[in-house]
C-alpha positions in Angstrom: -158.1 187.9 -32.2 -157.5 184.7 -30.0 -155.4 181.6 -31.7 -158.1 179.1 -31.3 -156.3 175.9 -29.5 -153.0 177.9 -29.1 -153.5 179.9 -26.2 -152.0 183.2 -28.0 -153.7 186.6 -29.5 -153.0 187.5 -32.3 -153.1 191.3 -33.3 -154.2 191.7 -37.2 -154.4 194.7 -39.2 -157.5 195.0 -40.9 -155.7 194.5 -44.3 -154.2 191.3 -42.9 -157.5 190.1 -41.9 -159.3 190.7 -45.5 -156.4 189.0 -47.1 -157.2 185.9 -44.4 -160.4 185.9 -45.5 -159.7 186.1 -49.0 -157.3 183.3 -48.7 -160.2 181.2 -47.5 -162.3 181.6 -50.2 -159.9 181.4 -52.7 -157.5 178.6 -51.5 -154.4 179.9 -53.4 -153.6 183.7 -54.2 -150.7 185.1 -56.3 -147.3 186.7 -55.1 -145.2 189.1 -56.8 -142.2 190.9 -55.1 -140.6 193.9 -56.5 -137.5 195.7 -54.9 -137.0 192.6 -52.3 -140.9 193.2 -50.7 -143.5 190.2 -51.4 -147.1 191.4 -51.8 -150.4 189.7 -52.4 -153.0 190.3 -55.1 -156.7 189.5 -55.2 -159.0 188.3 -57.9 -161.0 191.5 -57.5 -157.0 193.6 -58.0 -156.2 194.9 -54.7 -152.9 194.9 -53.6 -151.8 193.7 -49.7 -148.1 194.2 -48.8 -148.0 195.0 -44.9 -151.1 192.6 -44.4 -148.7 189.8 -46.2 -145.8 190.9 -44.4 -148.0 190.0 -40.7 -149.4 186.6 -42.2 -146.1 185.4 -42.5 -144.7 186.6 -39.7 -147.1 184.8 -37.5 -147.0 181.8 -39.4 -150.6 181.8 -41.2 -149.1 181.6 -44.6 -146.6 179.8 -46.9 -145.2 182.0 -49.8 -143.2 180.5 -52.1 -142.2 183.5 -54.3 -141.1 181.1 -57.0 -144.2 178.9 -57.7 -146.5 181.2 -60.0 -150.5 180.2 -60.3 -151.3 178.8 -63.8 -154.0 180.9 -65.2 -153.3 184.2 -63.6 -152.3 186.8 -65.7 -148.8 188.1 -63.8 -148.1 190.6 -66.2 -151.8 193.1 -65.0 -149.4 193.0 -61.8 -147.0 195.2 -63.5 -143.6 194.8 -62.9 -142.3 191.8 -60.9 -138.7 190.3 -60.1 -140.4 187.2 -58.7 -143.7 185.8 -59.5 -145.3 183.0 -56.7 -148.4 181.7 -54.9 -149.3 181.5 -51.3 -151.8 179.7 -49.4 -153.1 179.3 -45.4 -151.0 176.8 -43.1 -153.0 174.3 -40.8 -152.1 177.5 -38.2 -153.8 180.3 -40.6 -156.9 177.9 -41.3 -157.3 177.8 -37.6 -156.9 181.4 -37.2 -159.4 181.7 -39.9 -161.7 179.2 -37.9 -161.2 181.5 -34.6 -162.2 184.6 -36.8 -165.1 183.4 -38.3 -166.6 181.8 -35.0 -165.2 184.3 -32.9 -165.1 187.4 -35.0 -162.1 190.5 -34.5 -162.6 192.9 -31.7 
């Protein structure tokens, strides 16, 4: 997918590109981490740990692993060291912006 404005591609798994989306309808998602690894839940209860892993890593989203949603229900996450939030940067709500004009080849 091209980086609208930036000049870059950026190569998304499919999971990485659902959680994107999802993060776009739903502003803020929750975190938990167990064993040192950060994943990503949705509303609807799937799970994204790799597709969280790339978000990062290209700088679409801030995790902070220690600011928990109020409201969500961490415990139907089974067990969790760390319990946080995460939501798009002004670079993943561009991204987004590409995707959704441009689409994923």
């Amino acid at each position: 997918m091209p980086c609208g404005g930036c000049g870059q591609e950026l190569i998304l798994t499919k999971s990485a590109i659902e959680l994107l989306e999802a993060l776009g309808e739903y502003a803020f998602l929750p975190v938990g981490e167990r064993d040192g690894r950060a994943f990503a839940v949705l509303p609807d209860g799937r799970r994204f740990e790799s597709g969280l892993t790339a978000l990062k890593l290209y700088g679409l989203v801030d995790v902070d692993p220690d600011l928990p949603l109020q409201g969500f229900d961490y415990d139907a996450m089974g067990k969790t060291d760390r319990r946080g939030s995460m939501a798009l940067t002004k670079r993943g709500q561009d991204a987004l912006e590409a995707l959704s004009v441009q689409g994923a080849e």
